[in-house]
VOGU-3710 file (C-alpha; in Angstrom, 3 decimals, decimal comma):
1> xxxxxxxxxx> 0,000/0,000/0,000  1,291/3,483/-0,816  1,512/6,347/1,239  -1,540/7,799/-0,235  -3,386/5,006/-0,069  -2,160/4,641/3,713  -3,126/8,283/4,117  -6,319/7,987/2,463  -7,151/4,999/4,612  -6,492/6,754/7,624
11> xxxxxxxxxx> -8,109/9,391/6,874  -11,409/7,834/6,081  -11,790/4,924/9,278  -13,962/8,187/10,756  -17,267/7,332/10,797  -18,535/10,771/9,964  -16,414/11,005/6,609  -17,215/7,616/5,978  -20,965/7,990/6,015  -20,143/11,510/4,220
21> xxxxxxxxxx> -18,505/9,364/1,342  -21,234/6,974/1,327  -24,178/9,506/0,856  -22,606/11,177/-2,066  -22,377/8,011/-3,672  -25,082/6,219/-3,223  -27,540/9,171/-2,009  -26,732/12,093/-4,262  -25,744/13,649/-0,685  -28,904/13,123/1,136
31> xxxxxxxxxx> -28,373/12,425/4,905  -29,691/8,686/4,763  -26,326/6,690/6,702  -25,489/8,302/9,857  -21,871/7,815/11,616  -24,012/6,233/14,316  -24,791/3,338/12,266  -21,656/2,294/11,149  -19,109/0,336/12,894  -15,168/-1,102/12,085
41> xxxxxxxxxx> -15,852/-4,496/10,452  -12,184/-4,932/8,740  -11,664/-8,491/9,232  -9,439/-10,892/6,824  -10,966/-12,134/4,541  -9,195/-15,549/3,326  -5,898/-13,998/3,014  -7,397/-10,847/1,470  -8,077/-7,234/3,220  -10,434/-5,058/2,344
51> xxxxxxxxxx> -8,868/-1,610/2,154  -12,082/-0,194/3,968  -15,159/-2,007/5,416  -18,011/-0,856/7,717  -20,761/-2,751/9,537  -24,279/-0,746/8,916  -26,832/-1,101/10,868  -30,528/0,138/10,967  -32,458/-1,795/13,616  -32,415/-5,158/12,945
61> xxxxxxxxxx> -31,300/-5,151/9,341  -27,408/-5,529/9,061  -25,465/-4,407/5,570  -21,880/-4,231/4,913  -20,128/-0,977/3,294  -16,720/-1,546/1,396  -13,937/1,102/0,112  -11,203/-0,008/-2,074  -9,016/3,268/-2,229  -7,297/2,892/-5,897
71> xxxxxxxxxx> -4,233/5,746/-6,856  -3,326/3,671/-10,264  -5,785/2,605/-13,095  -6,396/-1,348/-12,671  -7,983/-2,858/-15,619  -8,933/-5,731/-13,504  -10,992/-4,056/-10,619  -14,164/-4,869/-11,545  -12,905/-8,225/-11,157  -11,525/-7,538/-8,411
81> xxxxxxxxxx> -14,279/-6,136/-6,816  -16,690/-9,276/-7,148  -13,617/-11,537/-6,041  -14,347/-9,331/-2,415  -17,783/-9,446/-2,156  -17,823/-13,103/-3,102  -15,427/-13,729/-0,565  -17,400/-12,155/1,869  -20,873/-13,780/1,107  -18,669/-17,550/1,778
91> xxxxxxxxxx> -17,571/-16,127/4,953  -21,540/-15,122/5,912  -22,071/-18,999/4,584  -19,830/-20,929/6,289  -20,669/-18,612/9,952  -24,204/-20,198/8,731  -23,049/-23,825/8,381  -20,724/-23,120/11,723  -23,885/-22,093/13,829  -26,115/-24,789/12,297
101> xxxxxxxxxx> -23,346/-27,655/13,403  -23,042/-26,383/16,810  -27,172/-26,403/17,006  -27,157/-29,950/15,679  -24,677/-31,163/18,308  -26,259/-29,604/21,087  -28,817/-31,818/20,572  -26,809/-34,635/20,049  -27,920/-35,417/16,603  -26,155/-36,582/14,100
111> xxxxxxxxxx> -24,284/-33,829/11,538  -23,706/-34,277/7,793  -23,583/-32,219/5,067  -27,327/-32,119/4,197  -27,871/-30,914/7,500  -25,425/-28,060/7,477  -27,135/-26,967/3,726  -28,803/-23,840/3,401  -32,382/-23,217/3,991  -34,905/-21,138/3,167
121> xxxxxxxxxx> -34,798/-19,104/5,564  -31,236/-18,361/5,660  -30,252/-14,572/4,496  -27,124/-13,236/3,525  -26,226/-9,595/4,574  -25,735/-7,337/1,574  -22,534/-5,603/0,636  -22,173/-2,114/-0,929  -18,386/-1,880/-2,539  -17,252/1,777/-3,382
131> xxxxxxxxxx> -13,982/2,043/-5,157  -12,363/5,217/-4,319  -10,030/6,463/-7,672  -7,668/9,433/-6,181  -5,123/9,290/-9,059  -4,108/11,848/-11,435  -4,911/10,628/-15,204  -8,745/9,693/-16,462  -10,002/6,683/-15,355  -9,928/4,910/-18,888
141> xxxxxxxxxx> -10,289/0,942/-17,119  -13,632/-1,000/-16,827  -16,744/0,003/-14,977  -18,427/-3,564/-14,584  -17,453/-6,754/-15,835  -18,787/-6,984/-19,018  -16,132/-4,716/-19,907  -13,776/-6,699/-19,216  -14,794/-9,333/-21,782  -14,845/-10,227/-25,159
151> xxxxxxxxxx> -17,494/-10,411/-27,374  -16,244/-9,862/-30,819  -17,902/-12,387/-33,004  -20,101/-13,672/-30,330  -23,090/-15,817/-30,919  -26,347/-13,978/-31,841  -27,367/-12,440/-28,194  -24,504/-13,543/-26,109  -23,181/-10,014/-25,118  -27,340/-9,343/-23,954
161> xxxxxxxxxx> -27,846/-12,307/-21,864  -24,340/-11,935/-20,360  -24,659/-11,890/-16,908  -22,709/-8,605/-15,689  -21,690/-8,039/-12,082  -21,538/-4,007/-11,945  -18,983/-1,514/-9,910  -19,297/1,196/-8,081  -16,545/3,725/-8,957  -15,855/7,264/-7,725
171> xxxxxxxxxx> -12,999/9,253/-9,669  -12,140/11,975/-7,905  -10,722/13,675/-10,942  -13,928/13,794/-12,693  -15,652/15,600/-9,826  -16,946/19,042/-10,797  -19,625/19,389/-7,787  -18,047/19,083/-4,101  -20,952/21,011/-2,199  -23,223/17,422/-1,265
181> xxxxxxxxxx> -19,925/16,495/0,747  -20,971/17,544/4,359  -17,476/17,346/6,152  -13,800/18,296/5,234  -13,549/15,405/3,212  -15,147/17,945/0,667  -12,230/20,096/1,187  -9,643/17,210/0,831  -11,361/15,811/-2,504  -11,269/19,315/-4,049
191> xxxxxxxxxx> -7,528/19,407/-3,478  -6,597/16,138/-5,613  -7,393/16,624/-9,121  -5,467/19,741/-8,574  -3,019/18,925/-6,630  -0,424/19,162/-9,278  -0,819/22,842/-10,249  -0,005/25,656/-8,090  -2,433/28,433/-9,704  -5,392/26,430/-8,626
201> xxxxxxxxxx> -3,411/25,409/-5,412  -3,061/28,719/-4,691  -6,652/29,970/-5,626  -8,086/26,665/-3,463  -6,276/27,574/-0,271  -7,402/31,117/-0,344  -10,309/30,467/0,685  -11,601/30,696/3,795  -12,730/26,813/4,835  -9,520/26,139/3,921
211> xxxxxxxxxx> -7,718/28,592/6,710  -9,755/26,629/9,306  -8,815/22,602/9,120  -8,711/20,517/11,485  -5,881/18,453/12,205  -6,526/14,903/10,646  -8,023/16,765/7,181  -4,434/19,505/7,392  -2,112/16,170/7,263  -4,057/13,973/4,931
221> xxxxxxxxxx> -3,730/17,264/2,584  -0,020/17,655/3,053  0,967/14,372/2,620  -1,343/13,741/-1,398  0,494/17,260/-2,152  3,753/16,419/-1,006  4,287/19,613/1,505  6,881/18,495/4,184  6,990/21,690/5,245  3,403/21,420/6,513
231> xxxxxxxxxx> 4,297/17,850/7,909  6,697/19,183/9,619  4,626/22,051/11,544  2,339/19,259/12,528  4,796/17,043/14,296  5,972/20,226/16,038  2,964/22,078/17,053  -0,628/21,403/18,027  -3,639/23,563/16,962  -7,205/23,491/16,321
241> xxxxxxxxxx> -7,547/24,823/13,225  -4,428/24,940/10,061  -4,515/27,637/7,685  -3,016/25,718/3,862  -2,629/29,219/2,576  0,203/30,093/5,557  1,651/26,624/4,689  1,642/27,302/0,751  3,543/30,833/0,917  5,482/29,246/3,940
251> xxxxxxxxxx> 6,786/26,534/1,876  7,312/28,575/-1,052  9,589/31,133/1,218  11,567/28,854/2,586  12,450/27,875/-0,536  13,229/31,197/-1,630  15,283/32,154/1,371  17,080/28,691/0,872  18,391/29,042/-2,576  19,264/33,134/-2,609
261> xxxxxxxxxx> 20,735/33,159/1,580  22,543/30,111/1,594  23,738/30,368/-2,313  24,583/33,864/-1,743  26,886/32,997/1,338  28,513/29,678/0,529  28,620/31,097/-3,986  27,898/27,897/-4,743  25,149/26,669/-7,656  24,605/23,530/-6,349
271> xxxxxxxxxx> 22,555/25,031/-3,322  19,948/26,885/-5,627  19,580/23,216/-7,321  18,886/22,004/-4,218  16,152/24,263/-3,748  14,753/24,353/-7,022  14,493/20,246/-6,752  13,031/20,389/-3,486  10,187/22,622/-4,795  9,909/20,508/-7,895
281> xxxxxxxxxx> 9,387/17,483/-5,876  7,205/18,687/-2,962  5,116/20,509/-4,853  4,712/18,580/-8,060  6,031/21,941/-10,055  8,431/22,594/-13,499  11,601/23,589/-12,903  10,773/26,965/-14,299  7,934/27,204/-11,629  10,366/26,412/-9,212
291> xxxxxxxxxx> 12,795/28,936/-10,404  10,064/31,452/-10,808  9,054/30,807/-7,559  12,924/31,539/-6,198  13,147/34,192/-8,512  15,908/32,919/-10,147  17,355/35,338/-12,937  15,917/34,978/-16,473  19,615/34,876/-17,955  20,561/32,499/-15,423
301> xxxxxxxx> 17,743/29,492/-15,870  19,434/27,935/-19,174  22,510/27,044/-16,757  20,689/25,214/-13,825  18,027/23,893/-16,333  21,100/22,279/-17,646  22,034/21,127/-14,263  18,713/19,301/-13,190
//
């Protein structure tokens, strides 16, 4: 697991964020799963994890919620995706067959396999499986199974009686309406299809929800854009609210100061590369961003552009 999928796993074991997700999804935002209902339920299955999975309960009925958090296009998730849930109906099964044996042998019957079979009565608890797609380029992989197959020169119907097994897929990227989220997992979301370019960094963190962030949403935000500055303030210090503008120009500054103080001082080149890589890889920028941002000399770019 990656360290955005680590972060983003993290981030959403809160129940609140978790329903939050869930509501979007399958809700178009309306407030029908409440935090209250849900509960850890992350048990092995096999020798398979689930990257995510709630209990949900309402009363008496009992449903199962799943995230897969995906950063990289898998042509084989919705595969993937029926693999878990049919793992997890043959775990429901064999608790079934587990329960009936025990029943039978309190009674000192006899037990055999037609007596351990399922009955009419016997229900399975559903499961809902969300995958969560956080990467950068457009999801271009399979949305349901059927996708995945292939039906060129196919018998007469084949493709139309096929039997698909659909998935549920959020891409992040493709967002264009955050206002149904409800908590700052809007604010997080908005950050990652942009998360690359510091304009619409920049115009994103100016406004005011995001001068105001809790802790848990500050990190999550610093880690998918690569700011160890802001990583850095949070080991250090603790506050109730973070301000991603401050952390932005702070980041930016230090940069600054880095490459002119320090290359000033010790006249050497390879300082100002330091800096200018530093910004390139925290902040996913172009080396003339990054000199830009240092204000590096026009004349003088062609030399360390040469150097990088």
């Amino acid at each position: 697991m990656g360290k955005y999928d680590v972060a983003m796993y993290e981030y959403m074991e809160d129940e609140e964020r978790f329903a939050d997700l869930v509501n979007v999804v399958l809700y178009d935002g309306n407030q029908v799963v409440l935090p209250r209902m849900l509960k850890p339920a992350g048990e092995r299955i096999g020798k398979r994890y689930r990257d995510l999975k709630k209990q949900l309960k309402n009363g008496d009925w009992l449903a199962l919620v799943a995230v897969e958090n995906q950063e990289s296009i898998d042509y084989s998730m919705p595969f993937r995706m029926m693999e878990y849930d049919c793992l997890e109906y043959r775990r429901q099964l064999q608790q079934i067959k587990r329960k009936r044996r025990r029943d039978i042998e309190a009674t000192g019957d006899k037990v055999d396999e037609w007596s351990l079979r399922l009955r009419k009565e016997d229900k399975l608890n559903p499961i809902h499986s969300i995958c969560l797609y956080h990467g950068m380029d457009e999801w271009n992989g399979p949305k349901s199974l059927k996708d995945m197959m292939n039906f060129e020169g196919a018998l007469p119907g084949w493709e139309e009686t096929f039997h698909n097994y659909g998935m549920t897929i959020l891409c992040v990227n493709e967002l264009d309406d955050f206002s149904k989220f409800r908590t700052e997992l809007r604010q997080f979301l908005e950050v990652i299809p942009c998360r690359g370019d510091k304009k619409k960094l920049r115009e994103l963190f100016a406004r005011e929800e995001y001068k105001h962030l809790d802790r848990e949403t500050a990190e999550v935000i610093a880690v998918f854009t690569d700011n160890k500055k802001m990583l850095e303030v949070l080991e250090e210090e603790e506050k109730e609210e973070y301000d991603m503008c401050k952390a932005l120009d702070d980041l930016i500054a230090d940069g600054r100061e880095e490459g002119r103080t320090e290359g000033k001082a010790e006249g050497k080149a390879e300082t100002l590369l330091e800096a200018i890589h530093n910004l390139m890889s925290s902040m996913s920028w172009t080396a003339e961003q990054a000199m830009a941002a240092l204000l590096v000399p026009l004349e003088e770019r062609g030399d360390y552009l040469a150097k990088l």
